[in-house]
Every structure is written in C-alpha cells, then in structure tokens.
PDB file of N, CA, C and O in Angstrom:
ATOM      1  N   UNK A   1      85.229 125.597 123.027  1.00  0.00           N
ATOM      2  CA  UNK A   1      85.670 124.685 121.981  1.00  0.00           C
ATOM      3  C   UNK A   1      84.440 123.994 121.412  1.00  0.00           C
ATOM      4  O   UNK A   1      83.615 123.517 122.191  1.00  0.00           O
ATOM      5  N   UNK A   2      84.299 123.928 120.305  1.00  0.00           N
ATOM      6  CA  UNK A   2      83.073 123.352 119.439  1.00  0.00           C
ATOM      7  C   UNK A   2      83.617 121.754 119.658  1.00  0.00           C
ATOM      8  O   UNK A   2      84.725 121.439 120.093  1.00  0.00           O
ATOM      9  N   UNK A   3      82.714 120.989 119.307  1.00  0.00           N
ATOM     10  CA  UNK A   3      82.853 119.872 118.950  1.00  0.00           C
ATOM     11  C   UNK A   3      81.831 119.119 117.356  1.00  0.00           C
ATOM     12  O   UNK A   3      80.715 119.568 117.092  1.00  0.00           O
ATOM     13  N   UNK A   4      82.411 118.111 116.591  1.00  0.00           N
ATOM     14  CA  UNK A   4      81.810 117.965 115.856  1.00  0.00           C
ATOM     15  C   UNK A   4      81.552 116.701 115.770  1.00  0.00           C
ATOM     16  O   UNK A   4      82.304 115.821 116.189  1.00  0.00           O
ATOM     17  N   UNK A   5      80.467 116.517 115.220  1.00  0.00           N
ATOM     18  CA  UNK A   5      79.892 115.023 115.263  1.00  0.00           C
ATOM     19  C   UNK A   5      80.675 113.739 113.771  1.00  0.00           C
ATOM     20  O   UNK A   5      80.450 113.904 112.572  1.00  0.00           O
ATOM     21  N   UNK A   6      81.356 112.841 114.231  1.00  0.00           N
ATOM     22  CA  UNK A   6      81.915 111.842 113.332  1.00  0.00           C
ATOM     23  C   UNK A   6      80.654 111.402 112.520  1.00  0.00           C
ATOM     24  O   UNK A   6      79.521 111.674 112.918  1.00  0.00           O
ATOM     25  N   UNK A   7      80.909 110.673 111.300  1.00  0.00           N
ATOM     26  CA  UNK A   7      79.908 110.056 110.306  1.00  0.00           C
ATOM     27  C   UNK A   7      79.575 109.282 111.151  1.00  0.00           C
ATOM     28  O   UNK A   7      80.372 108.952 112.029  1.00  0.00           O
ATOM     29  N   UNK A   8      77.907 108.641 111.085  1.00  0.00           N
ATOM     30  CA  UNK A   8      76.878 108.142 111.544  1.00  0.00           C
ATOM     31  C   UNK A   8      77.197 106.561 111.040  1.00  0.00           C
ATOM     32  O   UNK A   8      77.566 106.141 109.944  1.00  0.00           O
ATOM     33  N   UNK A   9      76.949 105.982 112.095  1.00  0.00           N
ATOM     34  CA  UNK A   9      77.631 104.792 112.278  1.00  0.00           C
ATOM     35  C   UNK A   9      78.991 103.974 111.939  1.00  0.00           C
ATOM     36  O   UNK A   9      79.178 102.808 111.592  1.00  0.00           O
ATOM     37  N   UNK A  10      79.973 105.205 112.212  1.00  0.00           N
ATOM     38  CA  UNK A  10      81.192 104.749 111.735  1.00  0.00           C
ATOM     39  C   UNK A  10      82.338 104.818 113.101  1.00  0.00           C
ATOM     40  O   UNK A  10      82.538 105.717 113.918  1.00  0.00           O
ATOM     41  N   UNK A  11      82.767 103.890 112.990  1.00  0.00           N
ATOM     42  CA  UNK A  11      84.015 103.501 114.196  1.00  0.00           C
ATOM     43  C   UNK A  11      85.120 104.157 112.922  1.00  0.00           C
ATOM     44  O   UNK A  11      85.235 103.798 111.750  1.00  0.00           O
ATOM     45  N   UNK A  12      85.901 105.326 113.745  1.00  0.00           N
ATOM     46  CA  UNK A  12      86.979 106.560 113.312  1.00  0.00           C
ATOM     47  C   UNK A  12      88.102 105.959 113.523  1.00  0.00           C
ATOM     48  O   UNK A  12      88.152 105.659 114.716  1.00  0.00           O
ATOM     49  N   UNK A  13      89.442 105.488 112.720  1.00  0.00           N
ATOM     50  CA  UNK A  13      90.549 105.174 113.062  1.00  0.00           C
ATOM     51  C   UNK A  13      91.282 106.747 113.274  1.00  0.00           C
ATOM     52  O   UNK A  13      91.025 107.604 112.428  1.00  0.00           O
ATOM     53  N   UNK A  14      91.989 107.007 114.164  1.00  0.00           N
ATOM     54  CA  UNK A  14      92.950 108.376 114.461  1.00  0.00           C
ATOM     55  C   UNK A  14      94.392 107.777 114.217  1.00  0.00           C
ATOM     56  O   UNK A  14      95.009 106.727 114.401  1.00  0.00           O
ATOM     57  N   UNK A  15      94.514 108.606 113.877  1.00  0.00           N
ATOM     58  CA  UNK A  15      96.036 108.183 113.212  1.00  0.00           C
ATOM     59  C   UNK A  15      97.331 109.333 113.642  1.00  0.00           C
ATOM     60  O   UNK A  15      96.952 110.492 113.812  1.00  0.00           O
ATOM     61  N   UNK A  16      98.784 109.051 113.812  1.00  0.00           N
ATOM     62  CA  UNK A  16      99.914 109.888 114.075  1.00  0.00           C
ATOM     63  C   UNK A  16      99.944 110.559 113.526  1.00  0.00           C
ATOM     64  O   UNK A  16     100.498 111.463 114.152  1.00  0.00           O
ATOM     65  N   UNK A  17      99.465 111.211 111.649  1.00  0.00           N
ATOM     66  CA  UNK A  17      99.856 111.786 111.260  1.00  0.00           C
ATOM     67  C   UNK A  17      98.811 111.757 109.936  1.00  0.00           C
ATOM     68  O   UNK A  17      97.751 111.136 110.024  1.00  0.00           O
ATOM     69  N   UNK A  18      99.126 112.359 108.899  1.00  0.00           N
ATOM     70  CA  UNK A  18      98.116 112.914 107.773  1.00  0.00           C
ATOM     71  C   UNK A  18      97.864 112.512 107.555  1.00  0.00           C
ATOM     72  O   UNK A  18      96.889 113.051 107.032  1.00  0.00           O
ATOM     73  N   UNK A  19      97.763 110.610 107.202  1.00  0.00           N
ATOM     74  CA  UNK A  19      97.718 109.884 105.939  1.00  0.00           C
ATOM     75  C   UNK A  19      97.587 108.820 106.543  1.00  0.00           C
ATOM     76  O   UNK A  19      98.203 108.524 107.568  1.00  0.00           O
ATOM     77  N   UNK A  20      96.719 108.086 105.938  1.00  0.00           N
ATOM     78  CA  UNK A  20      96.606 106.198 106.146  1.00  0.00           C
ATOM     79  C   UNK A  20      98.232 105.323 106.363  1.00  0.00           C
ATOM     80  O   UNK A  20      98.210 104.142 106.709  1.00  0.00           O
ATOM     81  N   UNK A  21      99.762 106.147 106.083  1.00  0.00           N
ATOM     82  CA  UNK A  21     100.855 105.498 106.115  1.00  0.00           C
ATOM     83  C   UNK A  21     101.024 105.375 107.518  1.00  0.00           C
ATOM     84  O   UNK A  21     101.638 104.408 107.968  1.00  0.00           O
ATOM     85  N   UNK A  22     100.391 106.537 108.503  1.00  0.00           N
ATOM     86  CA  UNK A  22     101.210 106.592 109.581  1.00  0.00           C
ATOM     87  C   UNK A  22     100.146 105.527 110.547  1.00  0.00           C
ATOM     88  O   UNK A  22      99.233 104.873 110.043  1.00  0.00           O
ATOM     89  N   UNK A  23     100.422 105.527 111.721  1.00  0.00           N
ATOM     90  CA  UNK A  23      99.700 104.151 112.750  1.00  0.00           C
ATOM     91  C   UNK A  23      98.807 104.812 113.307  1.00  0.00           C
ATOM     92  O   UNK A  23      98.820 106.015 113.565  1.00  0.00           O
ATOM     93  N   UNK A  24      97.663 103.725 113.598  1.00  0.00           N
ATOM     94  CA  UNK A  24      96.668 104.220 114.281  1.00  0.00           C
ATOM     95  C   UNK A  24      96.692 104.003 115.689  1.00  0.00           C
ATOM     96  O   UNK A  24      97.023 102.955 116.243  1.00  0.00           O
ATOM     97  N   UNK A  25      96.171 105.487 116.453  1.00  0.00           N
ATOM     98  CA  UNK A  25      96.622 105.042 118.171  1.00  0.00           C
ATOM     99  C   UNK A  25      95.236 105.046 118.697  1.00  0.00           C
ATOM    100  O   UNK A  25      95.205 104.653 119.863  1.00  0.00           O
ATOM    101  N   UNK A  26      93.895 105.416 118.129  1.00  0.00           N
ATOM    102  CA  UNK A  26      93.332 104.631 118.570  1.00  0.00           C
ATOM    103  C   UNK A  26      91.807 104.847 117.715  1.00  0.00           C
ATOM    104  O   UNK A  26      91.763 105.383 116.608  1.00  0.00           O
ATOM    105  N   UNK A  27      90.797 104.417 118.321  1.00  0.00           N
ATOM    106  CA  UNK A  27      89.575 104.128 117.606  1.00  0.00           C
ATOM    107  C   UNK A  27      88.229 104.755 117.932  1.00  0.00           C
ATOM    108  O   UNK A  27      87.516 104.530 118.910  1.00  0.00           O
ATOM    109  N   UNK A  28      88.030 105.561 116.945  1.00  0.00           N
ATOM    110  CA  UNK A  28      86.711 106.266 117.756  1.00  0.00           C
ATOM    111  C   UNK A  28      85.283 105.767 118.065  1.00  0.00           C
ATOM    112  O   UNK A  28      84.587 105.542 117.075  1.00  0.00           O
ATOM    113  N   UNK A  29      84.775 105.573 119.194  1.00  0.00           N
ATOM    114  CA  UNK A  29      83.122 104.773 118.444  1.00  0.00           C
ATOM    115  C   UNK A  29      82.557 105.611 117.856  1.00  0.00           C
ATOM    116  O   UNK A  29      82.894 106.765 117.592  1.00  0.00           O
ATOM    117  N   UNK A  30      81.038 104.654 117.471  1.00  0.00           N
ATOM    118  CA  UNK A  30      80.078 105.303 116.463  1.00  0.00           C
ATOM    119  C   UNK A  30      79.749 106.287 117.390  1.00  0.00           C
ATOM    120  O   UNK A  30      79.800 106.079 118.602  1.00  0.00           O
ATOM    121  N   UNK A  31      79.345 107.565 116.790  1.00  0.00           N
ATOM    122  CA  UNK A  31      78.526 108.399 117.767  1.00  0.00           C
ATOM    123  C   UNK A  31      79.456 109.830 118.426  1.00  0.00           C
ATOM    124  O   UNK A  31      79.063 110.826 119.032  1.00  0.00           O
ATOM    125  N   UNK A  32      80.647 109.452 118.047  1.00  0.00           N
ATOM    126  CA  UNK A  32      81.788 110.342 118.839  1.00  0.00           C
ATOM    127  C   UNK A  32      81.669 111.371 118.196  1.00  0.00           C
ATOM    128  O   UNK A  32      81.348 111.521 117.017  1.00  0.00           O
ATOM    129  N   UNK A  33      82.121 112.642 119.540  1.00  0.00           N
ATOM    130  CA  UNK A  33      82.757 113.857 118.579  1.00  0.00           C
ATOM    131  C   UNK A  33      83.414 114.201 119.005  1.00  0.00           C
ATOM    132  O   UNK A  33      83.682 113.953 120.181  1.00  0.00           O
ATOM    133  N   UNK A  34      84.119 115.074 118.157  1.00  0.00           N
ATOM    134  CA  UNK A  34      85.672 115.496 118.122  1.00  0.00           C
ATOM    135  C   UNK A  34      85.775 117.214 117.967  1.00  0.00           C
ATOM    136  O   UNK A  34      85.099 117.933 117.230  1.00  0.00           O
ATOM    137  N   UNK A  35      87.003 117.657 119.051  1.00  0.00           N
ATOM    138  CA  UNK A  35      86.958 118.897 118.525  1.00  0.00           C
ATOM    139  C   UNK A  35      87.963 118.607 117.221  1.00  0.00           C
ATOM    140  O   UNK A  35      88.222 117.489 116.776  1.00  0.00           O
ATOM    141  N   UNK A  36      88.580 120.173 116.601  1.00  0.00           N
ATOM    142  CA  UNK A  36      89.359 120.414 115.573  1.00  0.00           C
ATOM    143  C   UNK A  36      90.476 121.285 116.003  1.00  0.00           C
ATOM    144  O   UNK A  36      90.374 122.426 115.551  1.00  0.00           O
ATOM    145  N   UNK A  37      91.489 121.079 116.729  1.00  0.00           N
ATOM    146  CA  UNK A  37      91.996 122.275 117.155  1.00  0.00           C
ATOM    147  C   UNK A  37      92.721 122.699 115.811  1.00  0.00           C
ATOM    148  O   UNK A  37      92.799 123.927 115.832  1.00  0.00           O
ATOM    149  N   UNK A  38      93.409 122.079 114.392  1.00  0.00           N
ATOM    150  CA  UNK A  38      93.578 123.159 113.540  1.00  0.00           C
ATOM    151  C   UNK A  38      93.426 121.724 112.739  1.00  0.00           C
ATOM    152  O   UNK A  38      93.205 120.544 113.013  1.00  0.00           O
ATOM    153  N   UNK A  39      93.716 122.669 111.412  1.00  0.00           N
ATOM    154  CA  UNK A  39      93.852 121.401 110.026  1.00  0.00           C
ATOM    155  C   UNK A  39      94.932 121.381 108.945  1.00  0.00           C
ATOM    156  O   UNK A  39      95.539 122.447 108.836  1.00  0.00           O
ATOM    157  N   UNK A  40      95.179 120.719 108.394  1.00  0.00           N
ATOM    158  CA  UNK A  40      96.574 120.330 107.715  1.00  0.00           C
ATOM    159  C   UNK A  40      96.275 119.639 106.372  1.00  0.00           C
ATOM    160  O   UNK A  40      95.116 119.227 106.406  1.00  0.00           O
ATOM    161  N   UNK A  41      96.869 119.358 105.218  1.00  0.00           N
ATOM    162  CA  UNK A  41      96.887 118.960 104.016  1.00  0.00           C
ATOM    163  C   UNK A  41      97.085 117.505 104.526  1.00  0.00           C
ATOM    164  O   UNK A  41      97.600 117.245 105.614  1.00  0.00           O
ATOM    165  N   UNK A  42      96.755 116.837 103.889  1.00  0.00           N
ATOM    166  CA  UNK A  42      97.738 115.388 103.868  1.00  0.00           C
ATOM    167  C   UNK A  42      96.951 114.565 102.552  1.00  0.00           C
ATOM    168  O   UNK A  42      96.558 115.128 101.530  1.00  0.00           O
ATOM    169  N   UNK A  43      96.818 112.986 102.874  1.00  0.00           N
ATOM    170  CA  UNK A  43      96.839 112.182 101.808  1.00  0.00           C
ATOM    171  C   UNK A  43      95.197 112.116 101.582  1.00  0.00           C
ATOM    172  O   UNK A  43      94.490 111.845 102.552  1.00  0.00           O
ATOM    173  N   UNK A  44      94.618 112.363 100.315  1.00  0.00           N
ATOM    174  CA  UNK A  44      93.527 112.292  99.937  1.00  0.00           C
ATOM    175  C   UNK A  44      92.462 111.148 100.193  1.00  0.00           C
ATOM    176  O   UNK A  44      92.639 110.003  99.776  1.00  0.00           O
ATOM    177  N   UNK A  45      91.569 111.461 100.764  1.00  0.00           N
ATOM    178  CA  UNK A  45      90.663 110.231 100.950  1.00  0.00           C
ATOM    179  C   UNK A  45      89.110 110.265 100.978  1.00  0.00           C
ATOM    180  O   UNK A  45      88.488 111.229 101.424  1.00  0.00           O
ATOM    181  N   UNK A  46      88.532 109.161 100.477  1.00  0.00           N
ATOM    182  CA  UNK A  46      87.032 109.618 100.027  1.00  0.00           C
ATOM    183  C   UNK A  46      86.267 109.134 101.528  1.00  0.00           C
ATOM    184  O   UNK A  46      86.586 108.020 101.943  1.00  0.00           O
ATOM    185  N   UNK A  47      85.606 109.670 102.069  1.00  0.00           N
ATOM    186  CA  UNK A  47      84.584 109.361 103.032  1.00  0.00           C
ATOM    187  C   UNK A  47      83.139 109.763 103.280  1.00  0.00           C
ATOM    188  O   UNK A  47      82.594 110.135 102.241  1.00  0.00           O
ATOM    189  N   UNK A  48      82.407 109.793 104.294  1.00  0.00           N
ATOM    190  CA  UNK A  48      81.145 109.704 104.298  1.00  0.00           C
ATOM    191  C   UNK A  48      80.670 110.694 103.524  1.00  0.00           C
ATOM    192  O   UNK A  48      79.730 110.635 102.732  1.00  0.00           O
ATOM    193  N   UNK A  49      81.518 111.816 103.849  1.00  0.00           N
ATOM    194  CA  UNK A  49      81.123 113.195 103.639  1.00  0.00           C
ATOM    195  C   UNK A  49      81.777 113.814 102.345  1.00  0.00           C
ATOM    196  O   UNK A  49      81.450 114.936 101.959  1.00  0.00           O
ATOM    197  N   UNK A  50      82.910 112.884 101.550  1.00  0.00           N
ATOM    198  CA  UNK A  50      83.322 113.330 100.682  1.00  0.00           C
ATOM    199  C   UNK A  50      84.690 113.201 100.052  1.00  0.00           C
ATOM    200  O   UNK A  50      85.300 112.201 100.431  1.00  0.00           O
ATOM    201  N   UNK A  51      85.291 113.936  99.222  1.00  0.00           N
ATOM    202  CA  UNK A  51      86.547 113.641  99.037  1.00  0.00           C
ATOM    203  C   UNK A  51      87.653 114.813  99.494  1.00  0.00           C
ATOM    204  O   UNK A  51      87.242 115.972  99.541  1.00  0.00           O
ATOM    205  N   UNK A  52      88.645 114.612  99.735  1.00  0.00           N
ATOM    206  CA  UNK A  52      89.061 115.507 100.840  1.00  0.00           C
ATOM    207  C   UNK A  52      90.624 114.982 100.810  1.00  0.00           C
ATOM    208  O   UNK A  52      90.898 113.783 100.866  1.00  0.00           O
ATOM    209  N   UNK A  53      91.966 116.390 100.682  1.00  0.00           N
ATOM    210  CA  UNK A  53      92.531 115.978 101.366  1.00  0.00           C
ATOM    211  C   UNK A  53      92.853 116.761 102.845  1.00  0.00           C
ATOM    212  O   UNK A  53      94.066 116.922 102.980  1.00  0.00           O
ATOM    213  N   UNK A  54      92.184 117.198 103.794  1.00  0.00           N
ATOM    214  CA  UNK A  54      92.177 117.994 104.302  1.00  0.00           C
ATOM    215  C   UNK A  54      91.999 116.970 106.112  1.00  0.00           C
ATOM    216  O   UNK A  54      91.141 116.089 106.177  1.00  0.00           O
ATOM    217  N   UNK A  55      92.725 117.219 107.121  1.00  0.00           N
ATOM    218  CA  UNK A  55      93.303 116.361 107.975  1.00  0.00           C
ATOM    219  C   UNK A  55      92.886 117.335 109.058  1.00  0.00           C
ATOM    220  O   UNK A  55      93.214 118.521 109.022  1.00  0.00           O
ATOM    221  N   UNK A  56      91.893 116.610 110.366  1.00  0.00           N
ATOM    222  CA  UNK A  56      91.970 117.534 111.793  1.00  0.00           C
ATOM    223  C   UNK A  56      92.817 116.778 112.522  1.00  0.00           C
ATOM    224  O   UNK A  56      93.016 115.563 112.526  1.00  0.00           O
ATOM    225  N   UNK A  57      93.472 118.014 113.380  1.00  0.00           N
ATOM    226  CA  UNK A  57      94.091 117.457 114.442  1.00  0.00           C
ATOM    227  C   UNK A  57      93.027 117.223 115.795  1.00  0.00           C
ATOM    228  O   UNK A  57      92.535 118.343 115.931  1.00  0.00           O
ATOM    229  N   UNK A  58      92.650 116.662 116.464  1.00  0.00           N
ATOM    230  CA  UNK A  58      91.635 116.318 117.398  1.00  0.00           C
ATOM    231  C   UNK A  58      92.631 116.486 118.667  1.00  0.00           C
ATOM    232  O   UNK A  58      92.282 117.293 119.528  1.00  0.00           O
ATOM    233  N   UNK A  59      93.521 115.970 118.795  1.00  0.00           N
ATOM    234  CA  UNK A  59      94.754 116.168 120.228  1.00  0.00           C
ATOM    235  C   UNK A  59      95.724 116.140 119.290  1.00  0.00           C
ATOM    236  O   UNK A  59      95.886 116.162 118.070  1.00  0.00           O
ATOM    237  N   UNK A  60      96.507 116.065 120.664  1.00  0.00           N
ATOM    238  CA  UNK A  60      97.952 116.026 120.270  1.00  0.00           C
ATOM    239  C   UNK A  60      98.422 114.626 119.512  1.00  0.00           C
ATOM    240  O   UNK A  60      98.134 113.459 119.777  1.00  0.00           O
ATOM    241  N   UNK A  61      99.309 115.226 118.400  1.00  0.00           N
ATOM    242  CA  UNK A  61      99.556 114.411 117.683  1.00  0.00           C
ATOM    243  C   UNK A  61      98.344 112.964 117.434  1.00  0.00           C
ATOM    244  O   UNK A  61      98.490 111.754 117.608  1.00  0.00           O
ATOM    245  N   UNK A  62      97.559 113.518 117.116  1.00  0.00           N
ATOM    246  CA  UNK A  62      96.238 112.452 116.518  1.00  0.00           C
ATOM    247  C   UNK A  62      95.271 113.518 115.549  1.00  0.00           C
ATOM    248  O   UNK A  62      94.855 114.653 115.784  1.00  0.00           O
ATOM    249  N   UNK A  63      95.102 112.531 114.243  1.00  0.00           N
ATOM    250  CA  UNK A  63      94.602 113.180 112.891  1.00  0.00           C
ATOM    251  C   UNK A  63      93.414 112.220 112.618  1.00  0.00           C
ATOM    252  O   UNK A  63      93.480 111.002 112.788  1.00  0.00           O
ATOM    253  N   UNK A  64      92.347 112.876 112.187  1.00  0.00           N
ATOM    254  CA  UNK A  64      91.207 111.979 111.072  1.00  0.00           C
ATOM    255  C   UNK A  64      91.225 112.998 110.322  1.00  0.00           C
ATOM    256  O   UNK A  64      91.475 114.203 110.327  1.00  0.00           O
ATOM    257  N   UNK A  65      90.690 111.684 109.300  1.00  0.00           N
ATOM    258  CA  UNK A  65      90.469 112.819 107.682  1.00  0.00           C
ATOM    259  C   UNK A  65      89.262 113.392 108.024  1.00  0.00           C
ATOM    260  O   UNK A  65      88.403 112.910 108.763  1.00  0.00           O
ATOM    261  N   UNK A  66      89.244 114.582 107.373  1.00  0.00           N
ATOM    262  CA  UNK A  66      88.310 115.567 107.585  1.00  0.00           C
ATOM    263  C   UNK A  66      87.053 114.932 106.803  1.00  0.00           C
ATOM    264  O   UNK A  66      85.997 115.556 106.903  1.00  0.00           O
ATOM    265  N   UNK A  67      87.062 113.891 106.124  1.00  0.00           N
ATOM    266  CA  UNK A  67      85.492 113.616 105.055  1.00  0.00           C
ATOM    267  C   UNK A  67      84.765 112.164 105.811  1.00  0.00           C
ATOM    268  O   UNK A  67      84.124 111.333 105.169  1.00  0.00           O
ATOM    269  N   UNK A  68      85.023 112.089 107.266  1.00  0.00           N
ATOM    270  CA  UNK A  68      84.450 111.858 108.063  1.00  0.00           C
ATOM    271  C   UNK A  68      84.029 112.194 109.047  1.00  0.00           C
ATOM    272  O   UNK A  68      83.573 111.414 109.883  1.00  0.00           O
ATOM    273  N   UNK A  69      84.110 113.958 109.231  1.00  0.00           N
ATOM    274  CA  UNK A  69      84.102 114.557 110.765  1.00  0.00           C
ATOM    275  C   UNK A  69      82.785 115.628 109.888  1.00  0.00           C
ATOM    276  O   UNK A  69      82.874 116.058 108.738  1.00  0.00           O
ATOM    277  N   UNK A  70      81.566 115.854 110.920  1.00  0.00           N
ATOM    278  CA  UNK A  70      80.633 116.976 109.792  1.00  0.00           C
ATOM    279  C   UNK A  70      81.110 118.294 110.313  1.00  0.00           C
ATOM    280  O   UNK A  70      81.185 118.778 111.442  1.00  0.00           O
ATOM    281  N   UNK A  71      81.344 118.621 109.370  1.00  0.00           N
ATOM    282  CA  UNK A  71      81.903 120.112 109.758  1.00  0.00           C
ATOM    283  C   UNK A  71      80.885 121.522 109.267  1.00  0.00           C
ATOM    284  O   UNK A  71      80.723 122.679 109.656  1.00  0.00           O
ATOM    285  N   UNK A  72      80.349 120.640 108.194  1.00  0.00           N
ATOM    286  CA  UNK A  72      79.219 121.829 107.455  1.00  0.00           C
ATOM    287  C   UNK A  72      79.785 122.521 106.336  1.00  0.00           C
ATOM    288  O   UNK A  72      79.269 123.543 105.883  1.00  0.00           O
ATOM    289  N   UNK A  73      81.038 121.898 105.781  1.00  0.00           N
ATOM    290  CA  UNK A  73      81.872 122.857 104.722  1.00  0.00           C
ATOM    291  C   UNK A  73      82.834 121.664 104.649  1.00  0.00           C
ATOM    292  O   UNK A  73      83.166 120.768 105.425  1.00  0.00           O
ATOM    293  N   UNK A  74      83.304 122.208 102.752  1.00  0.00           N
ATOM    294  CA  UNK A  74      84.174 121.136 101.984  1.00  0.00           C
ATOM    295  C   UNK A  74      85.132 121.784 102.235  1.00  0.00           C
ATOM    296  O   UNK A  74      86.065 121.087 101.834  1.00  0.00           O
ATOM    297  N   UNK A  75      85.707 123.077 102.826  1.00  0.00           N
ATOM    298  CA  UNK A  75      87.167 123.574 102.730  1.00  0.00           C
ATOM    299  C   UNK A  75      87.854 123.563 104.769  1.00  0.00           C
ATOM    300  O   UNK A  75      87.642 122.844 105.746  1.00  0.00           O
ATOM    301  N   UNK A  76      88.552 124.588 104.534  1.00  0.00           N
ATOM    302  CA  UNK A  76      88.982 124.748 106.156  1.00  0.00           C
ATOM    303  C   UNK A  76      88.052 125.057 106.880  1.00  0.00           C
ATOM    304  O   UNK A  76      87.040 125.468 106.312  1.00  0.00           O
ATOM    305  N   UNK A  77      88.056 124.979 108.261  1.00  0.00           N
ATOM    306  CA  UNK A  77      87.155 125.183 109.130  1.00  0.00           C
ATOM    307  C   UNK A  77      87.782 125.584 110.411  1.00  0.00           C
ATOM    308  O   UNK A  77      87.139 125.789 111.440  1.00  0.00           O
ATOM    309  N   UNK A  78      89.228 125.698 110.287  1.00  0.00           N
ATOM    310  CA  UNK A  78      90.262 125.812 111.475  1.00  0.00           C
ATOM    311  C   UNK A  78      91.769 126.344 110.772  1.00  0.00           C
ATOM    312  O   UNK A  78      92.212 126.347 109.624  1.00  0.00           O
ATOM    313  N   UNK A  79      92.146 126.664 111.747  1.00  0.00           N
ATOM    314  CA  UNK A  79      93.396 126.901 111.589  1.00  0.00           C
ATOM    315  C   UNK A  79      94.582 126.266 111.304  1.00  0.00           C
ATOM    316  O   UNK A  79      95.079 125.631 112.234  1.00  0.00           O
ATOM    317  N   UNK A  80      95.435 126.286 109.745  1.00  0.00           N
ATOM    318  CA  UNK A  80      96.230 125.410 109.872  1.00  0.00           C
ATOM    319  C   UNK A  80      97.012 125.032 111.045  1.00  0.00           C
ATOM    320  O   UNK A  80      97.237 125.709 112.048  1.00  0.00           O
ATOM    321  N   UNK A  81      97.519 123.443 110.672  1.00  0.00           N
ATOM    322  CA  UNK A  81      97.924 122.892 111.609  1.00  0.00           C
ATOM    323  C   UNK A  81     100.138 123.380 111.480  1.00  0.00           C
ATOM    324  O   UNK A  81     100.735 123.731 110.462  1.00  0.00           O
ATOM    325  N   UNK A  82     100.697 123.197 112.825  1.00  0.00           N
ATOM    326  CA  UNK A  82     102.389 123.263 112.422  1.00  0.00           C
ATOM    327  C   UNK A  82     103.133 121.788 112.747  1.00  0.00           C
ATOM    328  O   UNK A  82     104.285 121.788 113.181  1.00  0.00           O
ATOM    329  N   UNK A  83     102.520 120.730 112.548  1.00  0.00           N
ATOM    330  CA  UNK A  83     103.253 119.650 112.815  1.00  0.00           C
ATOM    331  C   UNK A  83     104.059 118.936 111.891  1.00  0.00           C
ATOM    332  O   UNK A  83     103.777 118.775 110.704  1.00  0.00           O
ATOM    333  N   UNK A  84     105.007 118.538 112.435  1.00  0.00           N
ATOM    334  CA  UNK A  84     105.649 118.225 111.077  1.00  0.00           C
ATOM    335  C   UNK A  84     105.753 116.557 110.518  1.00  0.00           C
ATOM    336  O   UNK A  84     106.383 116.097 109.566  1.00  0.00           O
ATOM    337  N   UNK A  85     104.877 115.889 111.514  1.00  0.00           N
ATOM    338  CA  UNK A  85     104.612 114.955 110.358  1.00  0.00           C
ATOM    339  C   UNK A  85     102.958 114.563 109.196  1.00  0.00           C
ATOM    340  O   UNK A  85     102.205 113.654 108.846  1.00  0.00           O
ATOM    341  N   UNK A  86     103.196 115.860 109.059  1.00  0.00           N
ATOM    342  CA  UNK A  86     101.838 116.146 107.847  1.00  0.00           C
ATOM    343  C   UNK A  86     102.722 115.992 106.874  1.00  0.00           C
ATOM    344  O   UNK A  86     103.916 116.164 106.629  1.00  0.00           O
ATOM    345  N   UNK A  87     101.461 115.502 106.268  1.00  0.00           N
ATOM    346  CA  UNK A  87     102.073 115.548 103.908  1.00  0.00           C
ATOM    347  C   UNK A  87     102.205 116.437 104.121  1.00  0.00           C
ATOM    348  O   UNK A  87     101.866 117.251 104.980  1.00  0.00           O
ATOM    349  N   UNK A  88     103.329 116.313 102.437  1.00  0.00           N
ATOM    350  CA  UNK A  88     103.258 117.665 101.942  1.00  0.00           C
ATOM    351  C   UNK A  88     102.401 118.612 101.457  1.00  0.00           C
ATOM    352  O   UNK A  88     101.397 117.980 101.130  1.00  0.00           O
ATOM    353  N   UNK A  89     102.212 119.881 101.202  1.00  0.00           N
ATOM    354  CA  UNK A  89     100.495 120.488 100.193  1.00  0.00           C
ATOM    355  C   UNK A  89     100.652 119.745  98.989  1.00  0.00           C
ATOM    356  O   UNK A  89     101.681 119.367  98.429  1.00  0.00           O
ATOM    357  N   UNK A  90      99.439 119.600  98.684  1.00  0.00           N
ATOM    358  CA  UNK A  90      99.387 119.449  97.034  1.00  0.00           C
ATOM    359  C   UNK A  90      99.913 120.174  96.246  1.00  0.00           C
ATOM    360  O   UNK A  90      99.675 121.350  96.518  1.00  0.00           O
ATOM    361  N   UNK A  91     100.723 120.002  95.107  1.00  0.00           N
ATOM    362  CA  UNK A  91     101.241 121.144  94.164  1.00  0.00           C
ATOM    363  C   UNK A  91     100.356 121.956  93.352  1.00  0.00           C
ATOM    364  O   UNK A  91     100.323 121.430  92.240  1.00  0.00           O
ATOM    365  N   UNK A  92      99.837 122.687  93.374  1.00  0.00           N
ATOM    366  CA  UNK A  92      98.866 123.932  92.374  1.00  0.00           C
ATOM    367  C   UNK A  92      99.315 123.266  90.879  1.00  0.00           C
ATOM    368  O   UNK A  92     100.530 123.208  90.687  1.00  0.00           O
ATOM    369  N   UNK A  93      98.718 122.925  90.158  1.00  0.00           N
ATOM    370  CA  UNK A  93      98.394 123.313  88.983  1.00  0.00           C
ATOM    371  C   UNK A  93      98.681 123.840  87.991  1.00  0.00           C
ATOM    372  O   UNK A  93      97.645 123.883  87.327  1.00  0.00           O
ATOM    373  N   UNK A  94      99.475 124.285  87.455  1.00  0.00           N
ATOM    374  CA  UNK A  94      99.298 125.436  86.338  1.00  0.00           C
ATOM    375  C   UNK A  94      98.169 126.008  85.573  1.00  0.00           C
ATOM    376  O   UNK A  94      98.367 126.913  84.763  1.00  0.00           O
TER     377      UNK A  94
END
C-alpha cells in the first residue's frame, strides 16, 4: 500500500463522507500520510494542491479532498470508490 504525503503544514479535517456537509471524525496532523484505498466524486474544493472535486477514501468510511493529499496528478489515482454516502458525479456538459 503506498502512502501519500498531506499538504505541508496543514492539520487535514477527515470527514464521513464527500463533502464539507458531512462531520468530521477526526484530524490529521501536519506531516501525515495517508493511504488512498479508492476515490469518489463529491463536493468541489480548492486546496493546497488545487481545485478538485475528487474525494480519497483513507479508511473506512473517512474522506479528504483529494487537493490536499500529493498524489502527483490532477485526475484519479485509485479506484473508484462504492459508498453510498458520496455526492452525486457532476453532470457532463453538453
């Protein structure tokens, strides 16, 4: 299992689920890393690394947004996630 290093000097809130709505269970220190066991859509958010709506699961049932975790890439890096309290996808465009 890889692990990846959180943004540089930032305390990580983990959260139940995709999005800043759901609760945070707990707090990462500066310096932490995290694996990714898969990734999921959820609510868009700008961070160290960027803008992103793209969500790791780190354990069970616990999410950070992906534009604080360095992954080395703006897209997936894992396998979607099947939980079901993720957002919905974004709608495509026309």
């Amino acid at each position: 299992m890889r692990y990846y290093d959180v943004a540089p000097g930032l305390r990580l809130n983990v959260r139940s689920g995709t999005g800043t709505q759901h609760s945070i269970v707990r707090i990462l220190p500066e310096g932490a890393k995290v694996p990714i066991y898969c990734q999921t859509p959820g609510t868009t958010l700008s961070g160290y690394y960027g803008t992103s709506h793209i969500w790791d699961n780190i354990d069970d049932g616990q999410f950070v947004s992906d534009t604080n975790v360095h992954t080395g890439s703006d897209g997936y890096t894992a396998p979607a996630a099947a939980d079901p309290r993720r957002e919905p996808a974004p709608t495509p465009e026309p």
